[in-house]
C-alpha positions in Angstrom: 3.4 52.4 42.7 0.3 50.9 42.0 -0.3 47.7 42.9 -2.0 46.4 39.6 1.6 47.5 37.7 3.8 45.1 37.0 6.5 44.4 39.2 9.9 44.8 38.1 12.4 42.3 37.8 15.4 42.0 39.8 18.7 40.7 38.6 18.9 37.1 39.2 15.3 36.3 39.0 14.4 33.8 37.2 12.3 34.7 33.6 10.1 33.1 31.2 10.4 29.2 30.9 13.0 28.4 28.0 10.2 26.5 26.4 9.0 29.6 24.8 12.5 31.3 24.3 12.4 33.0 20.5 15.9 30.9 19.7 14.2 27.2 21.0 10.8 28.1 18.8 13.2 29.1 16.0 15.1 25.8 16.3 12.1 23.4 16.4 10.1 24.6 13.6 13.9 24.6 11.7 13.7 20.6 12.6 10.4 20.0 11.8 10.8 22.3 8.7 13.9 19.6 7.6 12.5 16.6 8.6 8.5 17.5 6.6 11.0 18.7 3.3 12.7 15.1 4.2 9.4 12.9 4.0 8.3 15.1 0.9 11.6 14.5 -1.1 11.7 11.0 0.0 7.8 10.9 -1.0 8.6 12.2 -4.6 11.3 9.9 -5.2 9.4 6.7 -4.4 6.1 7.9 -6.5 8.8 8.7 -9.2 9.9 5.2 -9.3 7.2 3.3 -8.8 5.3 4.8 -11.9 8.5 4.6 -13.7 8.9 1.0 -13.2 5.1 0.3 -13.9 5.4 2.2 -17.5 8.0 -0.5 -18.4 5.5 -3.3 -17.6 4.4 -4.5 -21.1 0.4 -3.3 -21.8 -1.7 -1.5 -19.5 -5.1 -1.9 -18.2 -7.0 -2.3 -21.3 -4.6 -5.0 -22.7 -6.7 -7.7 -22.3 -9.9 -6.6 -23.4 -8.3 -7.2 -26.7 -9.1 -10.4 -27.1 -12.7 -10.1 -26.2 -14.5 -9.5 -29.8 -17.5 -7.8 -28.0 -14.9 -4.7 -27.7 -14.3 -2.7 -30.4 -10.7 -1.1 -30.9 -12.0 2.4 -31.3 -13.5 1.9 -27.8 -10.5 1.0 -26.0 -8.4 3.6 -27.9 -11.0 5.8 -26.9 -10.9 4.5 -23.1 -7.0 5.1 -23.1 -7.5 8.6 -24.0 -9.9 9.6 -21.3 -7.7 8.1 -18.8 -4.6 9.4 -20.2 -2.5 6.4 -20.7 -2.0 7.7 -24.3 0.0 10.1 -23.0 4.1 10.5 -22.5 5.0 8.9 -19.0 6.3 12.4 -17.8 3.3 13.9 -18.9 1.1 11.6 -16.6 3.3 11.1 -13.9 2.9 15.5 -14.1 -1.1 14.9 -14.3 -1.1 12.6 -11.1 1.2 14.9 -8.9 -1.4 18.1 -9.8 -4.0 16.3 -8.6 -2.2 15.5 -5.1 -1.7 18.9 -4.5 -5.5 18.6 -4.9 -5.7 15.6 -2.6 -7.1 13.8 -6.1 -5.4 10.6 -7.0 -7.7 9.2 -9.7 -10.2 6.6 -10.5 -9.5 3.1 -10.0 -9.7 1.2 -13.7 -10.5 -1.8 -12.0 -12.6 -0.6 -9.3 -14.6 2.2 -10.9 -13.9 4.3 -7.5 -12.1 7.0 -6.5 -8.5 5.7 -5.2 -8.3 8.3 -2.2 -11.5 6.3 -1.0 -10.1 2.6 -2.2 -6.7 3.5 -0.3 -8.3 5.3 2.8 -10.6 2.0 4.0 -8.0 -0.8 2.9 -5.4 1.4 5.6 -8.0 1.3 7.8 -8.2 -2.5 7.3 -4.5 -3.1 7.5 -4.3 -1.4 11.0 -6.9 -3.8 12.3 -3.8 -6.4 11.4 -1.2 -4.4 12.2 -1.4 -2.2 15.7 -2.3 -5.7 17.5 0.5 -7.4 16.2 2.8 -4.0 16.8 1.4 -3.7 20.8 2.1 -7.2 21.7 4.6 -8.1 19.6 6.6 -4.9 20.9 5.3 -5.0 24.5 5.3 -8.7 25.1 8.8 -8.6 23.7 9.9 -5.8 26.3 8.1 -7.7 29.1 9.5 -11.5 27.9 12.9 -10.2 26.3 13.6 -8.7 30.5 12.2 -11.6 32.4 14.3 -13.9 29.9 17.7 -11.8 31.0 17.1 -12.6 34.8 16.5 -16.1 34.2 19.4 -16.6 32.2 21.3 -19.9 33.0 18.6 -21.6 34.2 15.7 -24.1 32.6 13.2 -21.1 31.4 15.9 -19.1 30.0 16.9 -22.3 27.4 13.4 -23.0 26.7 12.8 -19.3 25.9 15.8 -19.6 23.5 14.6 -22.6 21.7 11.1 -20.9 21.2 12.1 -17.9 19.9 15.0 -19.4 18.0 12.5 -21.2 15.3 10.0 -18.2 16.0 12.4 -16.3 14.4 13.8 -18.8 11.7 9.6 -19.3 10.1 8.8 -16.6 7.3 5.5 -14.7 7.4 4.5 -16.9 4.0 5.3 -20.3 5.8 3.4 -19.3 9.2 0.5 -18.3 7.3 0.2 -21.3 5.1 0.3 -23.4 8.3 -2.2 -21.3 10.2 -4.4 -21.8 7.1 -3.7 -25.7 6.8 -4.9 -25.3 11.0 -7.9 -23.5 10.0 -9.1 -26.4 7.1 -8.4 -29.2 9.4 -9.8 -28.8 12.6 -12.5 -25.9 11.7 -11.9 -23.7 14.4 -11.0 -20.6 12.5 -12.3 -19.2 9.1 -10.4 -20.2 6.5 -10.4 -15.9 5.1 -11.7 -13.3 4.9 -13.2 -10.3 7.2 -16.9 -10.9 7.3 -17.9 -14.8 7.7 -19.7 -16.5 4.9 -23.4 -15.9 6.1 -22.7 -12.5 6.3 -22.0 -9.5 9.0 -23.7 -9.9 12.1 -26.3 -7.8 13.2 -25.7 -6.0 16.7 -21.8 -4.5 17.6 -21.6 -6.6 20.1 -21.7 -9.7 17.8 -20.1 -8.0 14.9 -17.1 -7.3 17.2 -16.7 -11.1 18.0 -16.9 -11.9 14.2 -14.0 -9.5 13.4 -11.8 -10.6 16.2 -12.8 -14.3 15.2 -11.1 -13.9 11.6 -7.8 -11.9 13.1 -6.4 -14.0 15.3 -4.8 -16.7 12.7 -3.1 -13.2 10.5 -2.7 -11.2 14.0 -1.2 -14.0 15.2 1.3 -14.9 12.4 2.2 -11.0 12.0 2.9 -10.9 16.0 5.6 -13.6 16.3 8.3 -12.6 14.1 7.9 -9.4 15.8 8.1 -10.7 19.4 11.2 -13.0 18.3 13.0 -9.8 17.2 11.8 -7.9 19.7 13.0 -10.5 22.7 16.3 -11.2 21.7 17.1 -6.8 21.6 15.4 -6.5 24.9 17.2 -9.4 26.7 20.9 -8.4 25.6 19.7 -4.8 26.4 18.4 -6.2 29.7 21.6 -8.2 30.6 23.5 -5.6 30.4 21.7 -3.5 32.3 21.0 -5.9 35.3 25.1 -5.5 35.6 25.0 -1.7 36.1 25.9 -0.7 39.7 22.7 1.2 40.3 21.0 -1.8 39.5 23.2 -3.4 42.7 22.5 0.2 44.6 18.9 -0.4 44.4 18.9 -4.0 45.6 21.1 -2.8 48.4 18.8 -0.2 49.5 16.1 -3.0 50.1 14.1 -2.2 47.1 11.2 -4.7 46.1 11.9 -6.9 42.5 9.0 -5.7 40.9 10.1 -1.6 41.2 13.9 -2.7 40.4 12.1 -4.5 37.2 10.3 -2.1 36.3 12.3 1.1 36.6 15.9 0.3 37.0 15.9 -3.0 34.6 13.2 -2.4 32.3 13.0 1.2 31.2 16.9 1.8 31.5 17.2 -0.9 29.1 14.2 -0.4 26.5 16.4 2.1 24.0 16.9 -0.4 21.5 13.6 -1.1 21.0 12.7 1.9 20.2 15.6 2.1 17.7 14.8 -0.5 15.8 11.0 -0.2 15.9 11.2 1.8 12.4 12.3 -1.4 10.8 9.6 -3.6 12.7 7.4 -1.2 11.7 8.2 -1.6 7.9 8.5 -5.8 8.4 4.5 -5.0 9.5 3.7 -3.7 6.1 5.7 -5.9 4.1 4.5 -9.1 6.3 0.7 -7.9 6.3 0.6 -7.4 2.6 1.7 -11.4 2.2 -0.7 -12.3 5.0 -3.8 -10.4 3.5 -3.5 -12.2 -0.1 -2.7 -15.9 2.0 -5.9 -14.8 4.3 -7.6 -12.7 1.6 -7.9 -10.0 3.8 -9.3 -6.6 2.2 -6.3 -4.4 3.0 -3.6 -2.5 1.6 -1.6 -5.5 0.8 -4.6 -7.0 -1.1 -5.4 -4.0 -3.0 -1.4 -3.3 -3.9 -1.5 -7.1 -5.6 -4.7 -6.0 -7.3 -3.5 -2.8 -8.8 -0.2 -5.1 -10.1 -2.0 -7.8 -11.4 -4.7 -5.3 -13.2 -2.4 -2.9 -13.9 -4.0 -0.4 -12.7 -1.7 2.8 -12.2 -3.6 5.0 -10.0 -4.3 2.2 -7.8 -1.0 1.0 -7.3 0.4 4.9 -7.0 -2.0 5.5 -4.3 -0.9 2.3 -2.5 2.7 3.0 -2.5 1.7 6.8 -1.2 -0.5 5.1 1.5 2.5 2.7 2.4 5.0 5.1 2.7 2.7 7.3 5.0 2.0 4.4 7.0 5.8 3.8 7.2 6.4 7.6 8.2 3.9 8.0 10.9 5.0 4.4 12.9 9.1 5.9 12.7 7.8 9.4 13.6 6.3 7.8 16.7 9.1 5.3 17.5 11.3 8.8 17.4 9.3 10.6 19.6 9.0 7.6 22.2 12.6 7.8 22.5 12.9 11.2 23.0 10.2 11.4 25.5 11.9 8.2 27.4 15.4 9.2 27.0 16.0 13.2 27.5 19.7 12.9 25.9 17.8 12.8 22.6 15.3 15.8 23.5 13.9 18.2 21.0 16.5 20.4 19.4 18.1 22.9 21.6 17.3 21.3 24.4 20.7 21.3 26.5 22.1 17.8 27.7 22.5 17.6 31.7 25.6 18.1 33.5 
């Protein structure tokens, strides 16, 4: 036989991986089939809404150039008709989802821009805000919430749970309004704002320092709900776990506190973080659209309370389809950190372990 043929297989051997088995690749792209048809329906529903609820809002955009006698009527009928807010509301809410499927979304009335642009760089502003607050206001939770669970009974442990206590009892709005009263007194923060009031800095170096100068007082008032919440899950979750017996196994076998912290306390026991990171994720965007009109912050929460108060439809339908993305993609990754950290909730038809 030559040697270049392949070699037969005997019975018993083992095959190809069951990674790339016809049945597994047929099963995951049936999951990720339901779960994109999910996020589309879901989608649909909440643009539906939204620009049904903004239709029964009294006026629309050009309402109050009424009054202003340098406006002719003619004009501003004129106006509505080019930007079709003559039209039925079926008929436009039609209009706007044909131009998604186009990625177009409109022009902003009160911006005079398109709103895929508007939408895309006031994200991009929010997630200055919001990953800080979500890495250490979920990772200094984990780390905190664990160390809490082995002092419990003693002096740190109490403090710890007064802390967090009125950490968790303050409301985005009243945090803020305090950070700001912080920043008028004493001076050492800007009062709002992304750019100070000279101007950017020239140099990255220096415009780096800037930025990070006006987001620690809305960083900072974003990241302690979140670590409140986030401590009191991971030290019942911790408890608990520290009373498993392999937790007393591994201190019997000699093993060093930091490795039984870190892999028999802290992992084992980090599951209901990751559960409930969904909701965190959506306290972010609800919390960061308060703190950017308190802090005047050019992000999505600024430019949603521009669209309502302008009403300006396009605007605001582009920020509740950039919201709900953002929403998505942070509970698409808090499900696949779970999956990846806890194989009983693999991909589908993965087999559990016996």
């Amino acid at each position: 036989m030559n040697p270049s043929d392949p070699q037969p297989r005997h019975k018993g051997s083992p095959g190809p991986p069951a990674f790339f088995g016809s049945r597994r690749v047929a099963r995951i792209a049936l999951a990720v089939a339901r779960r994109a048809l999910t996020i589309v329906l879901l989608m649909l529903l909440v643009s539906a809404a939204t620009f049904g609820l903004s239709a029964l809002i009294p006026g629309d955009f050009f309402t109050t150039h009424q009054t202003d006698p340098t406006i002719r009527r003619e004009t501003l009928e004129m106006l509505r008709e080019r930007y079709g807010l003559d039209r039925p509301v079926l008929e436009q809410y039609g209009r706007w989802l044909a131009g998604l499927a186009r990625l177009d979304l409109g022009e902003s009335l009160f911006y005079r821009q398109p709103v895929l642009r508007i939408i895309v760089d006031a994200v991009l502003r929010t997630l200055w805000i919001g990953i800080p607050a979500l890495l250490i206001g979920l990772l200094g939770g984990v780390a905190v919430g664990t160390l809490h669970a082995l002092a419990r009974g003693r002096w740190p442990a109490r403090i710890l749970d007064f802390l967090f206590s009125i950490a968790m009892s303050l409301p985005s709005l009243l945090l803020g309004l305090l950070a700001l009263l912080l920043a008028a007194r004493t001076g050492w923060f800007p009062v709002g704002g992304a750019v100070s009031a000279a101007g950017a800095p020239s140099g990255a170096g220096a415009w780096l320092l800037d930025r990070a100068h006006h987001l620690v007082l809305p960083v900072l008032c974003l990241t302690l709900p979140i670590l409140a919440a986030v401590e009191r899950v991971q030290c019942a979750a911790a408890e608990s776990t520290a009373k498993e017996a392999f937790v007393a196994g591994a201190t019997a076998r000699g093993l060093g506190p930091r490795r039984i912290y870190l892999f028999h306390i802290l992992l084992p026991s980090i599951n209901p973080v990751l559960s409930i990171s969904g909701p965190i994720i959506g306290g972010v965007l609800s919390g960061s659209l308060v703190l950017e009109i308190l802090f005047s912050w050019p992000g999505l929460g600024q430019v949603t309370y521009e669209a309502l108060y302008n009403r300006d439809p396009y605007l605001l339908m582009g920020c509740v389809l950039g919201s709900g993305l953002l929403l998505i993609a942070g509970n698409q990754i808090a499900d696949l950190l779970l999956r990846i950290l806890d194989p009983r909730t693999g991909m589908p038809g993965r087999r559990a372990p016996r």
